[in-house]
C-alpha positions in Angstrom: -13.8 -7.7 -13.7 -14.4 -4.0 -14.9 -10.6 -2.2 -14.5 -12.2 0.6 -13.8 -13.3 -0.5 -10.5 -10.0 -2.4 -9.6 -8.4 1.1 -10.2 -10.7 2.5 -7.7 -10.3 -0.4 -5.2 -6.4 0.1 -6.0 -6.7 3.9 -4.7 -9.1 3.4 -2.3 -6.5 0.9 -0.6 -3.4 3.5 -1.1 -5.3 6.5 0.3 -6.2 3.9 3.6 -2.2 3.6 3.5 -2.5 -0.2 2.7 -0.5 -0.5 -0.4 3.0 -0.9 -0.2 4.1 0.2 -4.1 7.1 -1.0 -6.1 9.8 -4.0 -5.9 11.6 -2.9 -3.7 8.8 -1.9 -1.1 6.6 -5.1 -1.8 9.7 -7.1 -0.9 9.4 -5.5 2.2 6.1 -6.4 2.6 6.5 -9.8 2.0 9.3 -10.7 4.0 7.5 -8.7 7.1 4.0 -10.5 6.4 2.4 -7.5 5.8 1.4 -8.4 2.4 -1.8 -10.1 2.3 -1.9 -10.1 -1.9 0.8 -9.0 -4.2 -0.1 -7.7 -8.3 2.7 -7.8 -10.2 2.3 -6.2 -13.5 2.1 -7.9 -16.9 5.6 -6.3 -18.6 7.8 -6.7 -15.5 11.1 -7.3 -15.8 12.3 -11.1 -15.9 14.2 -10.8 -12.9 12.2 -8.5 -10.9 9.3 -11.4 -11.5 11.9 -14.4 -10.7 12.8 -12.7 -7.6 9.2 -11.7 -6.5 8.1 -15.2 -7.3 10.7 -16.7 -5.2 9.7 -14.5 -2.1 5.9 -16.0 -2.4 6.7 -19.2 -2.9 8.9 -18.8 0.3 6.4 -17.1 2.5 2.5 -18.2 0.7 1.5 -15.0 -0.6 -1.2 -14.7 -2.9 0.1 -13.6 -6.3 -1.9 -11.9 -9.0 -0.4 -10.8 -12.8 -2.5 -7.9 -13.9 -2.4 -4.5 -15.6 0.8 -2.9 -17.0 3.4 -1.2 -14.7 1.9 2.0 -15.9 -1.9 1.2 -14.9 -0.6 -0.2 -11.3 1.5 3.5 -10.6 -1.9 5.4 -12.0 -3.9 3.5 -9.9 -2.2 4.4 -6.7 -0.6 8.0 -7.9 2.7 7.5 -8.6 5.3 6.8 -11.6 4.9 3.0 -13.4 5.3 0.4 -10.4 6.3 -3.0 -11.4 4.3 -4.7 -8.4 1.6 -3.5 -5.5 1.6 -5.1 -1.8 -1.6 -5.1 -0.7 -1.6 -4.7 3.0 -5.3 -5.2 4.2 -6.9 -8.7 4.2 -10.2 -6.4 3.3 -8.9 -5.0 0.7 -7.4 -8.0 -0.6 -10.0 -10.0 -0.4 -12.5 -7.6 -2.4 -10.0 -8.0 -5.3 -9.8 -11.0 -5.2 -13.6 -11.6 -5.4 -13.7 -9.1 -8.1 -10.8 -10.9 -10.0 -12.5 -14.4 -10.1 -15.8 -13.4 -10.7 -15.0 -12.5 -14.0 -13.7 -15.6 -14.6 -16.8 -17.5 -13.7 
């Protein structure tokens, strides 16, 4: 997985208006079923990450951990976001691919 070209994918997705970006706004997401993948950064806060966890679990989301709050808010244009709802199953999926072909 090259970063570089998640971050691309990342802003790619937010300029087609299918990220959803920050706890309270992924919640959203998730509880709607808009969210087809959720990334949640690495240094989230405990709770933020207890509660976000609970709401996949609850509703099958796809979750990935990746990139630091401040590499998920660059890669969309905003301030440090501790979590992204992706909205597109397209989208999503091309990360996804991305993701695990690294670690094959």
């Amino acid at each position: 997985m090259s970063a570089e070209k998640v971050m691309g994918l990342l802003g790619l997705a937010n300029r087609a208006g299918q990220i959803s970006a920050g706890a309270m706004q992924t919640e959203k997401a998730i509880m709607t079923g808009k969210c087809k993948l959720l990334l949640i950064a690495e240094d989230v806060a405990p709770e933020t990450l207890k509660r976000l966890t609970i709401m996949t679990e609850e509703t099958g989301t796809p979750t990935l951990k990746m990139f630091t709050k401040l590499q998920l808010g660059t890669a969309v244009g905003k301030s440090p976001k501790a979590a992204l709802a992706i909205n597109d199953t397209g989208f999503a999926s091309s990360l996804r691919r991305m993701v695990s072909s690294d670690l094959v």
